[in-house]
MDAnalysis code that builds the backbone (N, CA, C; Angstrom):
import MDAnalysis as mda
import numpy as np

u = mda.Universe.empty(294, n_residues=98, atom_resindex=np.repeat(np.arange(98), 3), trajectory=True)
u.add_TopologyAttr("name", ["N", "CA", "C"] * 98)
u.add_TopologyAttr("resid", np.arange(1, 99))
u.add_TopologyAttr("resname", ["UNK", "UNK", "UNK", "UNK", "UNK", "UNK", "UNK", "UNK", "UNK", "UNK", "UNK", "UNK", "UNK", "UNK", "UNK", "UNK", "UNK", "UNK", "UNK", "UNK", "UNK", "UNK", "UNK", "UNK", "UNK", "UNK", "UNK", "UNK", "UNK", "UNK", "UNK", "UNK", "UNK", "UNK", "UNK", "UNK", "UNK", "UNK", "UNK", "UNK", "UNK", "UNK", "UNK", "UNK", "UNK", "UNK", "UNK", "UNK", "UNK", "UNK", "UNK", "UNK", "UNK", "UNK", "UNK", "UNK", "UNK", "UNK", "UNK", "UNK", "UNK", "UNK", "UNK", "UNK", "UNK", "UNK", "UNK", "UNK", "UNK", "UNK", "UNK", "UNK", "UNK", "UNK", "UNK", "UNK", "UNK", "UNK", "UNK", "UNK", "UNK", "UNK", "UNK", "UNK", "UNK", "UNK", "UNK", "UNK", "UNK", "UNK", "UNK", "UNK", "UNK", "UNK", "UNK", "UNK", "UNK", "UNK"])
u.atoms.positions = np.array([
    [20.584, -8.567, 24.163],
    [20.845, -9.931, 23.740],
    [20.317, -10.119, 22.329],
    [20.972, -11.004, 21.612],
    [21.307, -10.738, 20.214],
    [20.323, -12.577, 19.847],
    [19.063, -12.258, 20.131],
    [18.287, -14.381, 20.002],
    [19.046, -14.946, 18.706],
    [19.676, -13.893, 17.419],
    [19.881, -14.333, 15.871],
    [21.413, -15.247, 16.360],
    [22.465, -14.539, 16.649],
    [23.247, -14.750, 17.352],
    [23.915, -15.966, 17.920],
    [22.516, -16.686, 18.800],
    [22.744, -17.746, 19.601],
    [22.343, -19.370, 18.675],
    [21.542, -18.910, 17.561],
    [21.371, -19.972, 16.734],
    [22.825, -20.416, 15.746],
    [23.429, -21.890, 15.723],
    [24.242, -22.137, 14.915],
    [23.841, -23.188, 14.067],
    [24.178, -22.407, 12.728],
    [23.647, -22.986, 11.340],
    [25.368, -24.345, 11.225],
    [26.209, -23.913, 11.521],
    [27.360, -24.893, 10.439],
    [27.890, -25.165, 12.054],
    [28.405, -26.245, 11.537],
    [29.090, -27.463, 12.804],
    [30.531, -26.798, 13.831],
    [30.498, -27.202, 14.702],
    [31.216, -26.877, 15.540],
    [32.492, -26.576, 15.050],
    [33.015, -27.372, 14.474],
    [34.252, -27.220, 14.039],
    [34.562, -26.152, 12.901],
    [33.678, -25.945, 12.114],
    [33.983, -25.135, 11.179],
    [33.453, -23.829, 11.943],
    [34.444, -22.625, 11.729],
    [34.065, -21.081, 12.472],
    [33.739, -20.709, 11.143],
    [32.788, -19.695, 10.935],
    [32.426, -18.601, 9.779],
    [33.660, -17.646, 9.643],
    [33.898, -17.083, 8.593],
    [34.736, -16.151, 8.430],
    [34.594, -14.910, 8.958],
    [36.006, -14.568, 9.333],
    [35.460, -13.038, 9.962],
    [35.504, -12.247, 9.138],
    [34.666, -11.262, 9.347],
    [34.314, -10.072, 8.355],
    [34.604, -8.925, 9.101],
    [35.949, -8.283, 7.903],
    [36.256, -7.311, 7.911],
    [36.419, -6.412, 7.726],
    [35.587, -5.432, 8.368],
    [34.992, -4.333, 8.094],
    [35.862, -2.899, 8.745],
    [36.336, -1.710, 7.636],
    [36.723, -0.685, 8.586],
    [35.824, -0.182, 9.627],
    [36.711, 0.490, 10.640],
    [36.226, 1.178, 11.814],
    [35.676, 2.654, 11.049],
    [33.993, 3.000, 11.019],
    [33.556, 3.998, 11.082],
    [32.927, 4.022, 9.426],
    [33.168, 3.313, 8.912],
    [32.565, 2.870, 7.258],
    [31.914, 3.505, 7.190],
    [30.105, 2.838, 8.603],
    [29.116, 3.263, 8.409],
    [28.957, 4.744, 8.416],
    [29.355, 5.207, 9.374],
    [29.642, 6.734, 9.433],
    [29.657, 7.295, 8.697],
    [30.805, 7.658, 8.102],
    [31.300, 7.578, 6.860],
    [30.401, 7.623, 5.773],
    [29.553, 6.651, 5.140],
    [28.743, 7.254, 4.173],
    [27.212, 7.515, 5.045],
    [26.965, 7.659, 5.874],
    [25.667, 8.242, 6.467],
    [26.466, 9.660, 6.546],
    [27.347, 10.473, 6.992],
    [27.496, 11.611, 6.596],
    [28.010, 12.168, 5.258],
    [28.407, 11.227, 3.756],
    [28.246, 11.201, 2.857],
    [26.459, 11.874, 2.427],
    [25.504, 11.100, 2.707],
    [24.510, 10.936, 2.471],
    [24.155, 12.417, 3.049],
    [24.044, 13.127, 4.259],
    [23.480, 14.067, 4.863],
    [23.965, 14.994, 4.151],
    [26.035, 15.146, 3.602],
    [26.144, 16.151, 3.032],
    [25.458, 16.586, 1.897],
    [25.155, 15.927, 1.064],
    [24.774, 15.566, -0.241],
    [23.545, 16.279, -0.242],
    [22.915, 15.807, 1.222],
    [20.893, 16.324, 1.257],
    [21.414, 17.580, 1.723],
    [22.432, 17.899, 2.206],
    [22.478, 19.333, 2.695],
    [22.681, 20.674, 1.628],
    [23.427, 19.880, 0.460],
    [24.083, 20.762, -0.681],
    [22.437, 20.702, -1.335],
    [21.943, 19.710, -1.446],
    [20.580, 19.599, -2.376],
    [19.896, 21.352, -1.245],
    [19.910, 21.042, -0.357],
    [18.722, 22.261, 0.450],
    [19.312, 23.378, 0.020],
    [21.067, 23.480, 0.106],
    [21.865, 24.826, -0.296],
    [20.896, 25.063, -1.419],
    [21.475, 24.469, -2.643],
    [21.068, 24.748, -3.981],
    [19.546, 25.015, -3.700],
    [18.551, 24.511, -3.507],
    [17.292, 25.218, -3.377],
    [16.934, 26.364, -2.838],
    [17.522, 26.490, -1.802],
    [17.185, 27.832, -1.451],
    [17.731, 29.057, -2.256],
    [19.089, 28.649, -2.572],
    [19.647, 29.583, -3.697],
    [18.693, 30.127, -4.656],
    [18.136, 29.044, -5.005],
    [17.127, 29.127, -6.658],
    [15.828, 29.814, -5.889],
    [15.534, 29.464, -4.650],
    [14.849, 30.287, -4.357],
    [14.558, 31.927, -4.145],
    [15.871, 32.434, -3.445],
    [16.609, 33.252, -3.552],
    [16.188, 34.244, -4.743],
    [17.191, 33.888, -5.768],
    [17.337, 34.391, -7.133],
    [16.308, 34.840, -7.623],
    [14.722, 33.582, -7.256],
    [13.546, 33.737, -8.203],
    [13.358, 34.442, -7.308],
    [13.269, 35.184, -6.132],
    [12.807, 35.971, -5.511],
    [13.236, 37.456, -5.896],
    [14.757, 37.396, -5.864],
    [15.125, 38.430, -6.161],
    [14.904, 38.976, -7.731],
    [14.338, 37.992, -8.735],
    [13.945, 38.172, -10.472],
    [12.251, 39.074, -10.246],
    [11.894, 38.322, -9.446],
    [10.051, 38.311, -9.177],
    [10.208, 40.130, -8.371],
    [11.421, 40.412, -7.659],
    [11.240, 41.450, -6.651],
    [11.714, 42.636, -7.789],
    [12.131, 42.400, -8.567],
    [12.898, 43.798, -9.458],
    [13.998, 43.904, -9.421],
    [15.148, 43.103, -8.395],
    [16.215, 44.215, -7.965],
    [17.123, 43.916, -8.816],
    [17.127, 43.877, -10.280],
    [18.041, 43.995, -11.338],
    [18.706, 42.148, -11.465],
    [17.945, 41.439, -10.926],
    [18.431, 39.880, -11.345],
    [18.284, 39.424, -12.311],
    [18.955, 38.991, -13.149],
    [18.540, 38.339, -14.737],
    [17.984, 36.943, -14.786],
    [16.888, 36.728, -15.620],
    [16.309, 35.598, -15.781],
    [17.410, 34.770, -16.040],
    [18.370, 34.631, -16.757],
    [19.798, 33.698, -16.972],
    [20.077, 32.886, -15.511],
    [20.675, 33.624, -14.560],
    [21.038, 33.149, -13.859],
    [20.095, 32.675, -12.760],
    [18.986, 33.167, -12.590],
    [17.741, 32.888, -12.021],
    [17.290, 30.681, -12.749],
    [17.237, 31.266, -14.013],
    [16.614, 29.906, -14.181],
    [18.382, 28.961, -14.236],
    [19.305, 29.079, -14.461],
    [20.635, 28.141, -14.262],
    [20.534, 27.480, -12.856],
    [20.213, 28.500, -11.795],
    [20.314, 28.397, -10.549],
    [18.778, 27.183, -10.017],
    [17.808, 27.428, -10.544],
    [16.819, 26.302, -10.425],
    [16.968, 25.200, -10.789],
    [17.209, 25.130, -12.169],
    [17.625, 24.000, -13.192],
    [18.921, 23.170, -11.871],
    [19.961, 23.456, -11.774],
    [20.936, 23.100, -10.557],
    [20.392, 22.531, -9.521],
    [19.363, 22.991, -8.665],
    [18.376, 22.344, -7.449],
    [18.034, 21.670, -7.867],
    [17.080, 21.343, -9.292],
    [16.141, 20.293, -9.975],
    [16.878, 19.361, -10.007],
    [18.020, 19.502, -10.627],
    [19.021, 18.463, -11.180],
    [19.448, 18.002, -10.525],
    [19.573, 18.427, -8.414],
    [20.687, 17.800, -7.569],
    [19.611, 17.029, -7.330],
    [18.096, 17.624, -6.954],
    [17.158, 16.665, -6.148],
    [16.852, 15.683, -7.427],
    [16.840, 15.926, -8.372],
    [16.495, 14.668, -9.034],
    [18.109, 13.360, -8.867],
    [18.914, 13.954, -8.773],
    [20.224, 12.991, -8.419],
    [20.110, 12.632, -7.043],
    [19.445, 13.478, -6.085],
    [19.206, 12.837, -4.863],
    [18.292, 11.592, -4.588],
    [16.718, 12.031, -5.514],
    [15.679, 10.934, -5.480],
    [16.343, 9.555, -6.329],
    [16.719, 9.942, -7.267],
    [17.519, 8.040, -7.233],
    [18.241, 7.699, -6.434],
    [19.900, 8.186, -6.605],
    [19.868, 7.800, -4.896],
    [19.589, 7.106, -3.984],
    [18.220, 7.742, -3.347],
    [17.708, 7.099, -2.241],
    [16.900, 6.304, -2.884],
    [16.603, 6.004, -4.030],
    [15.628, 4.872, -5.119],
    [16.443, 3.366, -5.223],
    [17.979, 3.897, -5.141],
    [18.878, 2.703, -5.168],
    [19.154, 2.246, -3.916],
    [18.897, 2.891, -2.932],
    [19.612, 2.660, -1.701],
    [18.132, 1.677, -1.086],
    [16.556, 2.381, -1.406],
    [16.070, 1.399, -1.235],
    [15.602, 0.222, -2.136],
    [16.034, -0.243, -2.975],
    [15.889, -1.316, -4.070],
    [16.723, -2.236, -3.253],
    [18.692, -1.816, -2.661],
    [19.039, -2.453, -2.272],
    [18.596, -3.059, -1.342],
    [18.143, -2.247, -0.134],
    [17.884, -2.932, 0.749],
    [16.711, -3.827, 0.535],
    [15.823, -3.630, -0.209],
    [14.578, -4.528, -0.429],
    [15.192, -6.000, -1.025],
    [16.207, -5.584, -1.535],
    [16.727, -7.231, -2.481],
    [17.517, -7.968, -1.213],
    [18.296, -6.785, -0.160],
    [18.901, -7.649, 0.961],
    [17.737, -8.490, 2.015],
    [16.845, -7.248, 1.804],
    [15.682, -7.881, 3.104],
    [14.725, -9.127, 2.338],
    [14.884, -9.908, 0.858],
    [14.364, -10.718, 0.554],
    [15.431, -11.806, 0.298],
    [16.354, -11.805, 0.591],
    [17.612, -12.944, 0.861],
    [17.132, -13.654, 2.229],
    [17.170, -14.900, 1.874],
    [16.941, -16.131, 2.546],
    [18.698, -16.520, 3.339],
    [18.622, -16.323, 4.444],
    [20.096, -16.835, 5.429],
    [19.984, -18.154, 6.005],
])
């Protein structure tokens, strides 16, 4: 049971608008969001990888070793805003007065 729900702000006669929303939206960018953290883990481990294989000898070139880090740095730093905007939004929704 929904207590928000059962309270009515505007008069009988007037109905609120319905809001229309596609089927599965949310979905939709919550697995947006997971792919995104998933490619960020790809790319790290890659760079991990590489520096392993630079640090181990087995003929890896510093070139592609540091391209391949720089790439992880760059996704997780595109990831941490991101989720910097996603919570700003919600902080500005959760201080709206209804």
């Amino acid at each position: 049971m929904n207590p928000v729900s059962n309270l009515r702000i505007l008069p009988v006669e007037i109905e609120p608008p319905a809001v229309s929303q596609p089927a599965g939206e949310e979905g939709e960018f919550l697995d947006t969001l997971r792919g995104a953290m998933d490619r960020v883990e790809e790319l790290q481990g890659a760079a991990q990888t590489k520096v392993a294989a630079l640090l181990g000898g087995s003929g890896m070139d510093v070139h592609s070793a540091m391209i391949a880090v720089e790439k992880a740095d760059l996704s997780f730093q595109l990831m941490m805003q991101v989720r910097n905007k996603i919570v700003a939004a919600y902080q500005e929704i959760s201080r709206m007065q209804f």
